[in-house]
N, C-alpha and C positions, 0 to 999 in steps of 0.2 A: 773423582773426589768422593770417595767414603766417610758420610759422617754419621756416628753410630752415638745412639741415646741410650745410656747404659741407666733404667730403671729398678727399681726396688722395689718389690710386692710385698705388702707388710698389713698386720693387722693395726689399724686405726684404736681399737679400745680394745688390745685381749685381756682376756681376765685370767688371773692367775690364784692359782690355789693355795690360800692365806696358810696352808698347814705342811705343804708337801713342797711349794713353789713353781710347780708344775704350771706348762703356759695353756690355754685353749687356744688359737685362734679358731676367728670365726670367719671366714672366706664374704660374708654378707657387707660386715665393713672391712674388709678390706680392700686396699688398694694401692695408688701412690701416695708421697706423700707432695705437702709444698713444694718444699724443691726438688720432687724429680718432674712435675708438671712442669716446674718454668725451666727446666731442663730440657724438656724435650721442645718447649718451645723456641727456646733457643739452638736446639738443633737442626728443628725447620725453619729459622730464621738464615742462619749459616750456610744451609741447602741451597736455598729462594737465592743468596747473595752468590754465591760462592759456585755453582752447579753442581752436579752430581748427584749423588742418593741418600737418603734418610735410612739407617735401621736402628728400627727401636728393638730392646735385647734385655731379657730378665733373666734369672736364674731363679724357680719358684716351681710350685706344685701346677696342675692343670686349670686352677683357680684363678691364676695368672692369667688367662688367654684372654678373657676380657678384658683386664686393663691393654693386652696387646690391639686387642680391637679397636678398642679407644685410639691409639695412635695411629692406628692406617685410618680411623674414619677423620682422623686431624689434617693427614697431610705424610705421614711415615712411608714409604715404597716398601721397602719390607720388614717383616717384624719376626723373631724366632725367641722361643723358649728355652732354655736351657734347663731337661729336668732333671730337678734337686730335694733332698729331702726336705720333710715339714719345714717351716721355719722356727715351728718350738724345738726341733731338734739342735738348731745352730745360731742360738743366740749367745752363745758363745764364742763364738767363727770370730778374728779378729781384722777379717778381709782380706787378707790374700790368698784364702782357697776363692773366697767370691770372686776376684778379681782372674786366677786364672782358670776357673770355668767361663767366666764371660772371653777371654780370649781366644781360648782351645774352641771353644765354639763357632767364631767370627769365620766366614769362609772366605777372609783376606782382609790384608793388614787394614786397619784402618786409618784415617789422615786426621782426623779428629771427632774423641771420644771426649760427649758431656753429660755429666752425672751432679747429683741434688749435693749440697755441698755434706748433709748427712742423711741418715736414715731415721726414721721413727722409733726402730725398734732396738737402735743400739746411740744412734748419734754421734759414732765416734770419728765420721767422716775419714777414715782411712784406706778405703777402696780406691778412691782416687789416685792416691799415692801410689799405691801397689799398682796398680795398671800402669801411671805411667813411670813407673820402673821396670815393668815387666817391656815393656813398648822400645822401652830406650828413648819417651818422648818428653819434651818437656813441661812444665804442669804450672797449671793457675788457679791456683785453689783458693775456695770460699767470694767469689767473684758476684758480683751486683751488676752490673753489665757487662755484655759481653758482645760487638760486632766485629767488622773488619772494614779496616781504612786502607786504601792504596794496596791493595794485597795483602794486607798482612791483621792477623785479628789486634784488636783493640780490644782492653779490657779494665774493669775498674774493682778495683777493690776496698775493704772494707779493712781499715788499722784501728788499734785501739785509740781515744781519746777523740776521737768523732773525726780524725783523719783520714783520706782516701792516695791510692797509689794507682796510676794509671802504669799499665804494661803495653806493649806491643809485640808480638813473637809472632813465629811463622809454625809451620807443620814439620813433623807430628803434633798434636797437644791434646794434652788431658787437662778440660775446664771441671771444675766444680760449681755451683750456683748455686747463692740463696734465692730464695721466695723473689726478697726487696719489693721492686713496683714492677716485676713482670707481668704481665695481666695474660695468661693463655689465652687461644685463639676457641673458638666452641666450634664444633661439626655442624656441617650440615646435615638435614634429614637424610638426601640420597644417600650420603656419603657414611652415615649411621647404619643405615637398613643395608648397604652393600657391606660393610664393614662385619656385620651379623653373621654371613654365611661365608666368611674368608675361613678358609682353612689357616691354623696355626702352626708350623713347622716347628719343630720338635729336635733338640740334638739328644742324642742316647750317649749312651757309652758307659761302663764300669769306671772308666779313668777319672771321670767327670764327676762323680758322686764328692760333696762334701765330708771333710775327713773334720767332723765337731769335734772341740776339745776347747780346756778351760785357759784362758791367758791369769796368768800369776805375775804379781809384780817381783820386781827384785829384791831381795832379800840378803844380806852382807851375810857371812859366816859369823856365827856368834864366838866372842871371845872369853877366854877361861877367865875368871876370876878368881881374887882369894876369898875365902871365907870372911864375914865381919867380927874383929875382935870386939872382946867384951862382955860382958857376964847381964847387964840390963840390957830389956830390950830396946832403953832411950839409946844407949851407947851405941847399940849393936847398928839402928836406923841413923847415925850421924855418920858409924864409918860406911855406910852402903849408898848415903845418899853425897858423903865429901862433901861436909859442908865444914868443917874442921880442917880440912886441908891446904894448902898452898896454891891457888892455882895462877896458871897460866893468863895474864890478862888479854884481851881481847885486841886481835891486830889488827887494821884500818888498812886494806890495801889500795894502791893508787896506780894498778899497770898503766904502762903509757902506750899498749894493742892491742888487740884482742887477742894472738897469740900469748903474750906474756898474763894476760888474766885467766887463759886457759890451762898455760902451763903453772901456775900458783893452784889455782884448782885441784889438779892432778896431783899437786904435792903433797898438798894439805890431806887429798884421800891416800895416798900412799904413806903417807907420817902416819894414820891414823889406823890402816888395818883395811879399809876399804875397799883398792885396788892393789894390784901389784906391780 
């Protein structure tokens, strides 16, 4: 049983340049964030219940190795780096380069990978996702507990309106985890001071380099119009705004599945220029 704490090294307070937006981080506060702490605590909790190994696994500069240390002096078997450029370079990344250097890297599949349900420096919690896609495994994202009953994990999540949803699934799994009330576990001093002169393993490679670029939302193709007739410029803003015009009033649909409320969706965008 491989279970693998896929962490996030990120700057805590970088300051960014008010004229240029250019990022600094500072390696000094940097580190994990909440939930990738109760991340990895829940992956030696998994470990302890479950047997097998712990590895804890970053993609980050050489700054990183200390937060790795931090997890072997917790309780981690082995920890590796994955190196990647700055992270000012790839605050743009929208997680699936991050997800598959954390894979390409791993030196065997693993049975269950848990990660912070976001990161600090972007928040968009989509690594998750992308791993277990890439995995083929199944995912339980943004989770508040996390253990395992009868063989199989147990898990509890967080719905809007202050409701919870309890899960149970098997392996593979990709967890996600908030903060909540997980309370990490603290090292001991041996286990600090051995932790100091652990060698960090390092995966290389050209292949593995983050390929940064920008995510752009979606954008419909603009449609031609006519010209607004009319010689005043009151005229001209009534017919450009159709406020003169006849319109169409407003339909109230009532599907009775969610196929039929999907496919009214669809239509509505295809009536209108949207989709094809």
């Amino acid at each position: 049983m491989l279970v693998v704490a896929a962490l996030r090294w990120v700057d805590q307070r970088a300051p960014v340049d008010a004229l240029t937006g250019e990022v600094h981080p500072d390696a000094r506060v940097s580190g994990p964030s909440a939930a990738d702490r109760a991340a990895l605590e829940h992956a030696l909790r998994l470990k302890e219940t479950l047997g097998g190994r712990c590895l804890a696994v970053t993609v980050g500069p050489a700054e990183a190795d200390e937060m790795l240390r931090e997890a072997l002096a917790l309780g981690a078997d082995e920890v590796l780096r994955v190196a990647g450029p700055d992270p000012a370079e790839t605050v743009t990344e929208d997680g699936s380069e991050t997800a598959r250097l954390l894979l390409a890297a791993l030196p065997e599949r693993p049975d269950i990978v848990v990660c912070g349900d976001h990161s600090a420096d972007r928040g968009t919690g989509s690594t998750p996702a992308f791993l277990a896609h890439r995995l083929g495994a199944c995912q339980a994202l943004g989770l508040i507990e996390l253990g395992v009953v009868e063989g199989k994990l147990r898990a509890l999540r967080r719905l809007d309106g202050g409701r919870r949803e309890r899960l149970t699934f098997g392996t593979p799994a990709v967890c996600s985890v908030e903060p909540a009330d997980t309370v990490p576990r603290r090292a001991s001093l041996p286990a600090t001071l051995a932790a100091r002169a652990a060698e960090i393993p390092v995966a290389h490679g050209e292949e593995l380099h983050v390929k940064a670029g920008v995510v752009r939302p979606y954008r419909p193709r603009p449609r031609a119009l006519p010209s607004p007739e009319g010689a005043e410029p009151h005229q001209r803003v009534l017919a450009l705004t159709g406020a003169l015009v006849e319109r169409t009033p407003p339909k109230v649909l009532r599907p009775g599945s969610p196929a039929e409320a999907a496919q009214a969706l669809l239509d509505y965008l295809r009536e209108h220029g949207y989709a094809e």
